[in-house]
C-alpha positions in Angstrom: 85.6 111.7 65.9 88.8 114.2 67.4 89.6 113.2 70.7 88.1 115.2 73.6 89.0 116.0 77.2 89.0 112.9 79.5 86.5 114.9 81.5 83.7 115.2 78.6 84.2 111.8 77.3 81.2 109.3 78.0 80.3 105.7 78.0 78.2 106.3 74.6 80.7 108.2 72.8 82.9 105.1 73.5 79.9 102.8 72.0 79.1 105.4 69.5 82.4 105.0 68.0 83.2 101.3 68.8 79.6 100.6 67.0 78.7 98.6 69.5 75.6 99.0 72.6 76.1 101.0 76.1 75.9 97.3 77.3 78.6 96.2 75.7 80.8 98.8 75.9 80.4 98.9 79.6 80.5 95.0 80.0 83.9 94.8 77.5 85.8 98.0 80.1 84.5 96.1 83.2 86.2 92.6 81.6 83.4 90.4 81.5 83.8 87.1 79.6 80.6 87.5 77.7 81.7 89.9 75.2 83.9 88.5 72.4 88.1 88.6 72.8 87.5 90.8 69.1 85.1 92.7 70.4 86.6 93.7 73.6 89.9 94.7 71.7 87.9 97.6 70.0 86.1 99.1 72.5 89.5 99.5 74.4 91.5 100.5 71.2 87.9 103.0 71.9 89.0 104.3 75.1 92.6 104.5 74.9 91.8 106.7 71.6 89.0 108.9 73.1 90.8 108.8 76.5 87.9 107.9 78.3 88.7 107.2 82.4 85.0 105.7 83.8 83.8 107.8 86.5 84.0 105.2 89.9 81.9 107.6 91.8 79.4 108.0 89.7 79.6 103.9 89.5 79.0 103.3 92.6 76.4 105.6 92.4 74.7 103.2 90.7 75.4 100.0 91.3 75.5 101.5 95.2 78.7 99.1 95.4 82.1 101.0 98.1 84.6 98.5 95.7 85.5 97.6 99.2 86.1 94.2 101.4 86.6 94.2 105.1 89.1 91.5 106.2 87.7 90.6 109.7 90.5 88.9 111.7 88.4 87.5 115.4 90.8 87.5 118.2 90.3 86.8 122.3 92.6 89.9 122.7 92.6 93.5 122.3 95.1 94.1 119.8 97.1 91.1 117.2 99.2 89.2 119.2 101.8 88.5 116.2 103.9 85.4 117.3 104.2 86.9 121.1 104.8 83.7 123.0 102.1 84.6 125.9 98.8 85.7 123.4 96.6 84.0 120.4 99.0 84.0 117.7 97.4 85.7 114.5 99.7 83.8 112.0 96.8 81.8 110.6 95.4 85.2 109.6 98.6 86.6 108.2 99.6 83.3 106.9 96.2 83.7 104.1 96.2 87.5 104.0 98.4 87.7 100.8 96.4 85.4 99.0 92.7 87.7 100.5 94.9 90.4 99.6 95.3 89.4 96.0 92.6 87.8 95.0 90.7 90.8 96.2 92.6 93.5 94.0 92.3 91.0 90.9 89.0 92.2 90.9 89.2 96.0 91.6 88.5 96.2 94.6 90.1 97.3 97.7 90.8 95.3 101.2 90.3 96.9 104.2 91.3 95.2 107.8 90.3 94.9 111.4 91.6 93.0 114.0 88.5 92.3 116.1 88.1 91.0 119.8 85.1 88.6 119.7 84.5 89.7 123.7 83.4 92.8 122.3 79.9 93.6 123.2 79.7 96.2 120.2 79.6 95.1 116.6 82.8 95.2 114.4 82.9 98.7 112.6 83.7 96.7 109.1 79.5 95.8 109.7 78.7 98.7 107.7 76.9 98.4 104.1 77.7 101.9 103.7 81.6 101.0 104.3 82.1 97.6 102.5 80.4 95.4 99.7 81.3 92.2 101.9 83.1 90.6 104.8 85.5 87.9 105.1 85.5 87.1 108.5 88.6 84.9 109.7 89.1 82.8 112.8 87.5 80.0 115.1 86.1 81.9 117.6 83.2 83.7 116.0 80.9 83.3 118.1 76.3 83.2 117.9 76.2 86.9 118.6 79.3 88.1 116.4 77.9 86.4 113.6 74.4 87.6 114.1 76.2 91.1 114.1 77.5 90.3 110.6 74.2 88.9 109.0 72.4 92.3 110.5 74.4 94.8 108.1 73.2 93.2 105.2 76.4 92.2 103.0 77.6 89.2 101.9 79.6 87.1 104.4 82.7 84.2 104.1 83.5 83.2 106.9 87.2 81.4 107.2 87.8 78.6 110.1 84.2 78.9 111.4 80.8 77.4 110.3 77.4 78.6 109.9 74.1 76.7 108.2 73.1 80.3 107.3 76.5 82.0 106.3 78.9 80.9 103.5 82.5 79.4 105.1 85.4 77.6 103.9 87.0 75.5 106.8 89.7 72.9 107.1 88.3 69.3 108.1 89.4 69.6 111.6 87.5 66.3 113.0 89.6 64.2 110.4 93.4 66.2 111.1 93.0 65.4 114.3 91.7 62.2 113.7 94.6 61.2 111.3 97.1 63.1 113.8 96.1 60.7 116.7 96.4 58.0 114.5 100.1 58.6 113.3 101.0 58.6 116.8 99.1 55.5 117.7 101.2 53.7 114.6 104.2 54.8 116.2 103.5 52.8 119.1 102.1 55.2 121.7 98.9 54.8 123.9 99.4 57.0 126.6 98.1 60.0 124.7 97.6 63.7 125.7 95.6 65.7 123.3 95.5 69.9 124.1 92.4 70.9 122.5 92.3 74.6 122.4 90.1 77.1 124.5 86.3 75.9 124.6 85.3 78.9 123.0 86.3 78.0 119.5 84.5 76.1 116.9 87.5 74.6 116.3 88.3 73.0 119.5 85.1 70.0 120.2 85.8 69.4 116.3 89.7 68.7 116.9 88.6 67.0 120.4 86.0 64.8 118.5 88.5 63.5 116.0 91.0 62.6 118.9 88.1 60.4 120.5 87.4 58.5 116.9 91.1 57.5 116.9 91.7 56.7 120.3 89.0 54.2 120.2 89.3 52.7 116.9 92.8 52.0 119.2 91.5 50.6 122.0 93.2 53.1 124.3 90.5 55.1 126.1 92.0 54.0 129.2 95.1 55.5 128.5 94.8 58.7 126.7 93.5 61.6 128.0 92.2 65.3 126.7 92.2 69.0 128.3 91.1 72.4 127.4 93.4 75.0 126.7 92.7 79.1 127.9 93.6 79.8 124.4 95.9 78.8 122.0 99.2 80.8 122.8 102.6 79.3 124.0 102.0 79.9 127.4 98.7 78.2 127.5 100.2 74.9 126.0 102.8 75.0 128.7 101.1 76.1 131.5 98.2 72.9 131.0 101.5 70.5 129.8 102.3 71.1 133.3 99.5 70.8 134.8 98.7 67.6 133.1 102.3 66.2 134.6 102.1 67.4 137.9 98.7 65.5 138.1 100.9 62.2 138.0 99.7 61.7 134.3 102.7 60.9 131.9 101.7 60.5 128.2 104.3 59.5 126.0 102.6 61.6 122.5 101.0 64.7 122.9 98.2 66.1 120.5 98.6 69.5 119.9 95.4 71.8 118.5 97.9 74.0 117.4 102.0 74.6 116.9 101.8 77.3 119.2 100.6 74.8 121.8 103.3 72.2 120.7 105.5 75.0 120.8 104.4 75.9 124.6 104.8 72.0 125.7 108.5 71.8 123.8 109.1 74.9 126.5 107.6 73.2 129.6 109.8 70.0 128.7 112.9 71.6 128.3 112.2 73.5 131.8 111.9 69.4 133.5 114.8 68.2 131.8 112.7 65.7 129.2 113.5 65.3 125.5 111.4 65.9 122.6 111.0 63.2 120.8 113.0 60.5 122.9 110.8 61.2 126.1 107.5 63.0 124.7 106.8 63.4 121.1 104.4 66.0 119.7 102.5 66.8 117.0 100.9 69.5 115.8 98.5 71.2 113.4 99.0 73.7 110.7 101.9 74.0 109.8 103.0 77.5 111.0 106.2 79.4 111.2 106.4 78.0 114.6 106.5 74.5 113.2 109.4 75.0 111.0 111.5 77.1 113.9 110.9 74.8 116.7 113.8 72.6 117.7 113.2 69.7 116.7 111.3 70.6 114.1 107.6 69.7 114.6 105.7 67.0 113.0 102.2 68.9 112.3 99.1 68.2 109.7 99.6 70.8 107.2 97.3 73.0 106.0 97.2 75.3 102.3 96.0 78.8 104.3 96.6 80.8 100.6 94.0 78.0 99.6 91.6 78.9 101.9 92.0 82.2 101.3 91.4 82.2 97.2 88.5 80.0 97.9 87.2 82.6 100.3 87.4 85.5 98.0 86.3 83.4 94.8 83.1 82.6 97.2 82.3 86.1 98.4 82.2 87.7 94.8 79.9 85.0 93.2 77.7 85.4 96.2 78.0 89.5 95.2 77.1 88.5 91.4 74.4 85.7 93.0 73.0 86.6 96.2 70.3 84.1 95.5 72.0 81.2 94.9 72.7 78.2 97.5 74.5 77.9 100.8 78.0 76.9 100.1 80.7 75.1 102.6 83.9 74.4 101.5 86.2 71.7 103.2 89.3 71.0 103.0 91.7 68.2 103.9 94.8 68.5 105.7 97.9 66.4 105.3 100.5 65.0 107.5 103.8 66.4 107.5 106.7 64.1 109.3 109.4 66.3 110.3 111.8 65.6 113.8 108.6 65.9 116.9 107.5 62.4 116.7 109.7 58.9 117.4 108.6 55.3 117.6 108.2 53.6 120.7 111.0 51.0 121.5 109.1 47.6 121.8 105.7 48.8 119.6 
């Protein structure tokens, strides 16, 4: 057979002369594993031959598939705060998105983003079958009625750093970080603890909070350790309550940070009353960030693998596109301490 025009070239011209089935043929170009290594090498010796280019409209056509994910980042502000020192950082988001990113265009498909405000009363405009094949939806403060927004459009959802008994999630064993945080700084010799939980809007924050409680009485220090809320999770939030918590005549020698960005915030306050990180207060934090690794000292945080949760994300959403049928699945996983210059041991423990 003469090579024709790409334009007039078909799937079964390619199977014609491969002497194979449409099936095959269209299983071998689209890569699946079931077709033989041999095989496969044919069919696209085919198609480079005929010059065959599949027609992705006509595709989706079909399959009634956009080859599109929406990346869902859920903020409490109107716009992504970056690393500004007064609003939610969005490093946990950015932090994954290379690995969403990736694992995303691995399998032909195309990412596209929006940074959400979960006080929005409207639904995110990535909730759209007609706009995306699925959502990965990213944060700890989706909320009942955002999520209920998601499950309405009718695509397959992952939700990152939430939960759900309905929706698939990957999440990071937050009761057991914090646990093992509060623990580290126990074996250092501290009992006056002060644990910054995060705003009471995220899922995030009673898990953290519930950890702290295991610890501190396995310790035997209820009586001395103490936990607040935070309005969010910026900076300023970490030192506006560190300050707060000191003027109230309450001086822990540890402080429990939900996040670096609060450690970060209670480094600040410190530094404003004269008192020494880790000689007067130490701190430690969780994740791991950018702001972990800048901060002077350097803070002591449980670290977490965010290009981790990421793959595991995107590996979940497409099987659930491939088996919508199949089981509910929860990921956790486990984060791990990371000693760096935040944390000192008491003299006399």
């Amino acid at each position: 057979m003469t090579a024709k025009k790409h334009a007039m070239v078909t799937l079964k011209d390619v199977a014609s002369e491969a002497g194979v089935s449409l099936a095959t043929a269209s299983l071998a170009i689209n890569g699946n594993s079931l077709v033989k290594p041999e095989t496969r090498l044919r069919i696209m010796e085919v198609v480079q031959k005929l010059g065959y280019v599949p027609n992705e409209n006509a595709r989706s056509l079909i399959t009634r598939r956009t080859k599109v994910i929406g990346l869902l980042s859920v903020h409490d502000s109107d716009q992504n705060a970056g690393i500004r020192f007064k609003e939610t950082p969005g490093n946990y988001f950015t932090d994954m998105l290379w690995s969403l990113e990736k694992g995303i265009a691995e399998r032909g498909y195309h990412a596209v983003l929006e940074w959400y405000n979960v006080n929005d009363q409207t639904p995110p405009m990535l909730a759209n079958a007609n706009l995306v094949d699925g959502i990965i939806c990213v944060g700890g403060l989706a909320h009942q009625r955002l999520l209920g927004m998601l499950k309405a459009c009718g695509v397959p959802i992952v939700l990152v750093g939430s939960r759900s008994k309905t929706i698939d999630y990957v999440d990071v064993d937050l009761e057991e970080a914090a646990y093992l945080a509060t623990k580290y700084v126990v074996s250092q010799g501290h009992r006056d603890i002060l644990m910054l939980a995060g705003p009471r809007g995220s899922q995030s924050s009673p898990r953290k909070l519930e950890g702290f409680r295991k610890a501190v009485e396995e310790a035997r220090i209820g009586d001395s350790a103490r936990s607040v809320f935070t309005h969010d999770f910026s900076g300023a939030a970490g030192m506006s309550r560190a300050k707060q918590v000191f003027d109230s005549g309450f001086r822990p020698t540890a402080i429990v940070a939900a996040t670096d960005s609060l450690g970060v915030g209670v480094l600040h306050y410190l530094h404003s009353v004269g008192l020494s990180c880790p000689d007067d207060v130490s701190i430690i934090g969780y994740e791991n960030s950018t702001f972990a690794q800048y901060a002077i000292p350097s803070l002591t945080t449980m670290a977490i693998n965010e290009g981790a949760l990421g793959k595991d994300a995107c590996d979940i959403l497409f099987h659930r596109l491939e088996n919508p049928g199949s089981r509910h699945i929860a990921v956790l996983h486990h984060a791990t301490l990371l000693e760096q210059d935040s944390v000192c041991r008491r003299e006399g423990a």
